[in-house]
N, C-alpha and C positions, 0 to 999 in steps of 0.2 A: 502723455501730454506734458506734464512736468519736468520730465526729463528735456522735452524737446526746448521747453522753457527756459529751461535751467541753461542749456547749450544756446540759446540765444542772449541770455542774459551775459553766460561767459564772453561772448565773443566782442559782448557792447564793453564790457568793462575793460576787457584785457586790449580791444583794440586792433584785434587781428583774427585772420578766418585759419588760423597754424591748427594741424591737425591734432594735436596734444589739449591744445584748449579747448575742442568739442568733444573729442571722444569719450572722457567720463561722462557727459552728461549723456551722450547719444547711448551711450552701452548701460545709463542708468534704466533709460525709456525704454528699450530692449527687454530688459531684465523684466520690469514692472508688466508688457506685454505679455513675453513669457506667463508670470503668473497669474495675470487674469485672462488669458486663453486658459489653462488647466484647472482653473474653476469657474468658466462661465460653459467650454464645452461639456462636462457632467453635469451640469445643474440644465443646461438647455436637455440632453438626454435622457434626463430621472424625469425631466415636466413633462416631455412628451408622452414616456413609459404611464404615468399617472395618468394624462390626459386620456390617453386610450383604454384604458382601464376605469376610468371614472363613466366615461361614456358608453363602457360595454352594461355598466352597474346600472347606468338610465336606462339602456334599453331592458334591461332585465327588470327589472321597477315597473316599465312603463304596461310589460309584460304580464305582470303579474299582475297591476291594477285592471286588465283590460280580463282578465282571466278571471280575477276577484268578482267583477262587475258582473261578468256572464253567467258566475256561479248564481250569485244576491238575485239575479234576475230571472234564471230559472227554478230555483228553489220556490221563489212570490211567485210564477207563472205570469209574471208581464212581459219575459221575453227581451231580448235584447233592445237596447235603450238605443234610440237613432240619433245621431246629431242633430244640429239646427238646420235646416237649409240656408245657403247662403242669401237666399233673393228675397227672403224674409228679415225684416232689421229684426232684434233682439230687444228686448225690455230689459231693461237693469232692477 
């Protein structure tokens, strides 16, 4: 974007759209693109690598709480705990 500026700003000064007046600034914007494609495509594929991997770690979690709970429950003999129904409102 800067570069693209930069070649707009060339063109108001110098007073003409001559191909030598834009082209540093156009092949600046280039450049700068270049290297923020080569670090935003890695960084978008190491979030997703993580994403997917943090969410396998919830279901294992959620796993094991659910696992935990059945153990606590049969051990006291109360038997696995039911949720609320939903057509019942809840007390806080």
């Amino acid at each position: 974007v800067w570069g693209i500026m930069n070649a707009f700003d060339a063109i108001a000064s110098a007073g003409n759209t001559n191909l030598t007046t834009v082209a540093p600034a156009i092949a600046e914007a280039l450049f700068a693109t270049a290297i923020g494609l080569a670090a935003a495509i890695p960084a978008y594929i190491a979030y997703n690598a993580f994403s997917i991997e943090a969410g396998k770690f919830a279901g294992r979690l959620e796993s094991f709480a659910d696992d935990l709970q059945a153990a606590i429950a049969r051990r006291l003999g109360t038997g696995p705990a039911t949720p609320p129904s939903s057509s019942t409102p809840r007390e806080l």
